[in-house]
N, C-alpha and C positions, 0 to 999 in steps of 0.2 A: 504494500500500500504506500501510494507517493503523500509525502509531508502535504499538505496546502501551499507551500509556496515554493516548491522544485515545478521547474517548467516539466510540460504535459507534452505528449507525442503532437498533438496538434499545433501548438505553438513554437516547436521546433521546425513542421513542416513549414509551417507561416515566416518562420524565420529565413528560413533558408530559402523558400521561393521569394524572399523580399532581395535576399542575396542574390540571385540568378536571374533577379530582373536588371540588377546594375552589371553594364557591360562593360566590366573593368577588366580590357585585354589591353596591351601598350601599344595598340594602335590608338586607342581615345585613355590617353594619361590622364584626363580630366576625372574619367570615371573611376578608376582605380582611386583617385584624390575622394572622389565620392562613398564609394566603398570602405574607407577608412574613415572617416568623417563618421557615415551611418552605423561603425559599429562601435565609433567615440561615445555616438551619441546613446548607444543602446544603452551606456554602463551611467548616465545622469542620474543624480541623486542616491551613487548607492555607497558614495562614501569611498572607494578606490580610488585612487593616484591613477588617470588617465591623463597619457604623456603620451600624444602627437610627435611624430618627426619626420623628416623630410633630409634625405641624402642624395647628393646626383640627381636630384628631382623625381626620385622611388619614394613615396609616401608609405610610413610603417606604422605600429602603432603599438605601447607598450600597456597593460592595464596592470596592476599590483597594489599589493599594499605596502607601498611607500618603503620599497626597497627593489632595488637592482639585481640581487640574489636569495629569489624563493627557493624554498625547498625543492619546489615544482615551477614549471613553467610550460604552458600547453601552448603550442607552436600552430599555425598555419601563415595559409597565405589565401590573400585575398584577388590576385593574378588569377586571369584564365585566358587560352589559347582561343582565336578569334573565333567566329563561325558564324553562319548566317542569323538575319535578326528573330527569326522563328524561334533558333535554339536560346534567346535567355528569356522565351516565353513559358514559365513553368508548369509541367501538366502533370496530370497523376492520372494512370492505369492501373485502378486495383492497389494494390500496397505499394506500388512504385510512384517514385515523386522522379520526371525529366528535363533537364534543362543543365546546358552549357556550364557547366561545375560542378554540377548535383554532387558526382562522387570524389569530384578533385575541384577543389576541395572545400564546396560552398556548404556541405552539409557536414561536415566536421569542424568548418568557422563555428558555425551557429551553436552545434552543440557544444563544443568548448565556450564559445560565447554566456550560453544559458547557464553553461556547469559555474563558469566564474562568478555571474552576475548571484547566481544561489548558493555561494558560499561567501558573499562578500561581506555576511557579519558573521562568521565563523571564523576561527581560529586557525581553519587550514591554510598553512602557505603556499598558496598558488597564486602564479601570476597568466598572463595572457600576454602572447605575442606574436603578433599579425602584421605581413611582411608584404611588399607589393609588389615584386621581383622575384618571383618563386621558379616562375616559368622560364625565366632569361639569365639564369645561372645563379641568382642572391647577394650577387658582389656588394649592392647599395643595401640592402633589407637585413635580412640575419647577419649577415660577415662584420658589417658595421655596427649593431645593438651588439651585438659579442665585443667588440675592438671596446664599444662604450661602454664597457663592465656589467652588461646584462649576461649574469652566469649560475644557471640553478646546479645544483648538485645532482636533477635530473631530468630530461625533455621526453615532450610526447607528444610526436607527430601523426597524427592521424591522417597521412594524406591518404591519397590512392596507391594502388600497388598493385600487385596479383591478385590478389582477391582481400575482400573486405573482410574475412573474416582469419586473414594472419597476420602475424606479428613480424614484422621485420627488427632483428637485434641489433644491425649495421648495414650500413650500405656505402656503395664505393662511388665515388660520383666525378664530377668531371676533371677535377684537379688531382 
């Protein structure tokens, strides 16, 4: 049984098609600037340290509690690969929600989104960190909020991968 104030499977879905209607691919940087802005704005009034930034003109976005090094820190990014404008139309078939991010990775924003926003008068050290350069290697996004002493003792990236329902312990990436 969920507490009364843990978000509900519906308001995640709502979340996340609010995500996949912003067409934040680095062809329109305006949008990705949007896309971080709307999920500034999600965390108002809850009492977290919401800290905006902007490197190389990659909009990022840090949420915590008022510290640079949580215990935790749940990772995405808010970038997605272009596609026609139908695909950040969001639809559902049956228990599938489709749209231009859905699994990379606008429906793992959101739920990290909601997990933070419903622990933000709790005692858990988690932070949120949402990057706008995910898709174009991270040079401005993650590689910077690291350089800038954002370092938890552990991250949790729920992007896309093989399938959604394994664990990746490491992965080799371009450098």
């Amino acid at each position: 049984r969920m507490a009364s104030n843990m978000s509900s499977l519906e308001q995640l879905v709502d979340l996340t098609s609010e995500l996949i209607r912003i067409r934040s691919t680095h062809a329109l940087p305006e949008h990705i600037l949007h896309a971080r802005n709307f999920a500034a704005n999600y965390f108002d009034d809850t009492g977290l340290f919401i800290e905006p930034h902007i490197y190389g003109s990659i909009p990022s976005l840090t949420i915590t509690k008022h510290t640079k090094t949580p215990k935790v820190f749940l990772c995405g990014h808010l970038d997605v690969v272009d596609a026609n404008d139908e695909q950040f139309i969001p639809h559902r078939d049956g228990e599938r929600l489709y749209g231009r991010g859905a699994l990379d990775m606008k429906s793992g924003v959101a739920v990290m989104m909601a997990l933070i926003k419903d622990l933000a008068h709790t005692s858990h050290d988690v932070g949120l960190m949402l990057v706008g350069d995910e898709e174009i290697g991270g040079l401005h996004g993650t590689k910077v909020l690291l350089e800038q002493g954002y370092r938890p003792q552990v991250a949790i990236i729920p992007d896309g991968g093989l399938a959604i329902h394994r664990i990746v312990e490491k992965e080799k990436g371009v450098i």
